[in-house]
LOVOLO-883504 format. One line per 8 residues: their letters; for each residue x, y, z of C-alpha. Coordinates in pm, 1 decimal. Layout:
A) X,Y,Z; ...
***
This chain:
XXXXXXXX) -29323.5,-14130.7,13629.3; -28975.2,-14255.8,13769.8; -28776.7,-13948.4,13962.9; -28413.5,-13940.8,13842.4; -28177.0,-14044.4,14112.6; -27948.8,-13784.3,14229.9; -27603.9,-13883.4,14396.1; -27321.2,-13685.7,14539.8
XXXXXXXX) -26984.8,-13756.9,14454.5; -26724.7,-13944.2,14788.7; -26501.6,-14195.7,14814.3; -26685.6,-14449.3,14614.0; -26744.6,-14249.9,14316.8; -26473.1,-13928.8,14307.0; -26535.7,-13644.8,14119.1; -26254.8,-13380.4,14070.0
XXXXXXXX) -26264.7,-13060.1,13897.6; -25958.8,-12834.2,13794.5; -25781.0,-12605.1,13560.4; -25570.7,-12721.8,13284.7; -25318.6,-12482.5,13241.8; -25194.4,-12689.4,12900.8; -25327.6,-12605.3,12563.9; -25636.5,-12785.5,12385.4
XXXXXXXX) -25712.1,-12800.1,12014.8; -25983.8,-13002.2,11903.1; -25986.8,-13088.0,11554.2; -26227.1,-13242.0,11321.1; -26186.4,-13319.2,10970.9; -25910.7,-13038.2,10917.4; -26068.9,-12765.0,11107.1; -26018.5,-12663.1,11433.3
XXXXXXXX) -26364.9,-12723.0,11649.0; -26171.3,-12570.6,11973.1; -25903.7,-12366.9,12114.7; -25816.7,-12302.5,12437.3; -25596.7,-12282.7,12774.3; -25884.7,-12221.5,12992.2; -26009.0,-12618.4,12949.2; -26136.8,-12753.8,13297.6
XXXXXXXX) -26023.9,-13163.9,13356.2; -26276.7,-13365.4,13520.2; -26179.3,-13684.5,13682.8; -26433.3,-13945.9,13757.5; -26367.3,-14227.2,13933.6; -26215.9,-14523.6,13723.5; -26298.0,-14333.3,13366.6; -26063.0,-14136.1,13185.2
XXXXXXXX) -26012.6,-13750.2,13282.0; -26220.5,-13553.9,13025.1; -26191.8,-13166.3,12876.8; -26424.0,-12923.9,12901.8; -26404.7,-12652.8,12708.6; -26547.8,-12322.0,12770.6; -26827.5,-12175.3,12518.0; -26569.8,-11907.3,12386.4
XXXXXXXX) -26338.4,-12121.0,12314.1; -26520.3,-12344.1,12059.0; -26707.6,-12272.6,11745.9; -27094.5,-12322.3,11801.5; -27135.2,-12295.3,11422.6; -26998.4,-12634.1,11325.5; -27166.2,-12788.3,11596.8; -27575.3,-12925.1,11509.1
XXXXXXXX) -27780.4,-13020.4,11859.8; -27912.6,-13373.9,11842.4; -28206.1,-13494.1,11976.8; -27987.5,-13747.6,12222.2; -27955.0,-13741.5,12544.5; -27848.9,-13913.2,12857.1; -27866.5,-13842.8,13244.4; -27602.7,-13874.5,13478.9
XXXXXXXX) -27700.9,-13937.2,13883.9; -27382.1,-13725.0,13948.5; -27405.7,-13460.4,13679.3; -27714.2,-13442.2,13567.8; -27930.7,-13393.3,13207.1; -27666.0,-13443.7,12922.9; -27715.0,-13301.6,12595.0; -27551.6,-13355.4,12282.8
XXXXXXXX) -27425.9,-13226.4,11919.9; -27301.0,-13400.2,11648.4; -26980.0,-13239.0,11410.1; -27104.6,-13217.0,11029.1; -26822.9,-13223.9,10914.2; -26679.6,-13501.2,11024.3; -26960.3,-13747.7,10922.4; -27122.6,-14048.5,11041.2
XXXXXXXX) -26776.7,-14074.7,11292.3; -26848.7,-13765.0,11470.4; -27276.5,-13777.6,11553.5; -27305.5,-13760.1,11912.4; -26990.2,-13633.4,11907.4; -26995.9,-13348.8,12179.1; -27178.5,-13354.3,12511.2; -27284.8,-13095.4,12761.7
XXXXXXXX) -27432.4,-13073.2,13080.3; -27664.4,-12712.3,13039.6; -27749.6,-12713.9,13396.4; -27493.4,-12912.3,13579.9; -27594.9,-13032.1,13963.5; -27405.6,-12801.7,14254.4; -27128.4,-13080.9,14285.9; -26998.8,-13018.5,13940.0
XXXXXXXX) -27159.3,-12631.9,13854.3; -26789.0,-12553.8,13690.4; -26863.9,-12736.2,13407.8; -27153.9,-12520.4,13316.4; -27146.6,-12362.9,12987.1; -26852.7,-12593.9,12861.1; -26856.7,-12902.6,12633.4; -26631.4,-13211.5,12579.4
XXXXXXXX) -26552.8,-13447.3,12310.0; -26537.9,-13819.2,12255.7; -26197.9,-13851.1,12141.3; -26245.8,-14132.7,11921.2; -26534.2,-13946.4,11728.6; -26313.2,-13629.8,11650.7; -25963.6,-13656.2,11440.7; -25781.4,-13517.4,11759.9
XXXXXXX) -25755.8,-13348.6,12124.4; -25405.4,-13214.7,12113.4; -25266.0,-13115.5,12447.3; -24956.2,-12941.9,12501.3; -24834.6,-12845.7,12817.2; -24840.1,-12446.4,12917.7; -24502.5,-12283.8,12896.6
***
């Protein structure tokens, strides 16, 4: 049995965690999946920053676990749901990392979205 690798984030591969003050709705199919301002924006080196959204902030009910899943050396086990109602376009559509590693704990208890698998992340800036 192969032991999963387990890096730390530096200078080769950054990792950045903070508070988006802005406001997130996630939207699928006309209905809103998630609302918040408490989303957290990871950066990752060359990707695209990503939302997290906290587990109040999004409705459990239209989300359906899958049975895929993916492993990160920086994050760690990834799970993932898929959106009913948005069809074949949104399976696999939300990830989450149940037990995070130390380098990224904040993200615990939060999930993110493909954006190209949901109708829209709308962000507008706090007042």
């Amino acid at each position: 049995m192969k032991t999963k690798q387990v890096k730390l984030p530096g200078p080769d591969h950054p990792i950045s965690i903070q508070h988006n003050p802005a406001h997130i709705v996630v939207s699928v199919a006309g209905r809103v999946i998630a609302d918040t301002h408490n989303a957290l924006t990871l950066r990752e080196a060359d990707y695209p920053p990503v939302q997290y959204i906290p587990a109040k902030d999004f409705d459990f009910f239209q989300l359906e676990r899958t049975d895929h899943a993916t492993y990160c050396p920086f994050k760690g086990d990834c799970s993932y749901y898929s959106i009913p109602a948005g069809g074949k376009r949104s399976v696999n559509a939300v990830w989450s990392y149940q037990e995070p590693f130390p380098a990224v704990e904040q993200i615990k208890g939060h999930v993110a979205f493909y954006p190209d698998r949901v109708d829209e992340i709308a962000e507008q800036p706090a007042m």
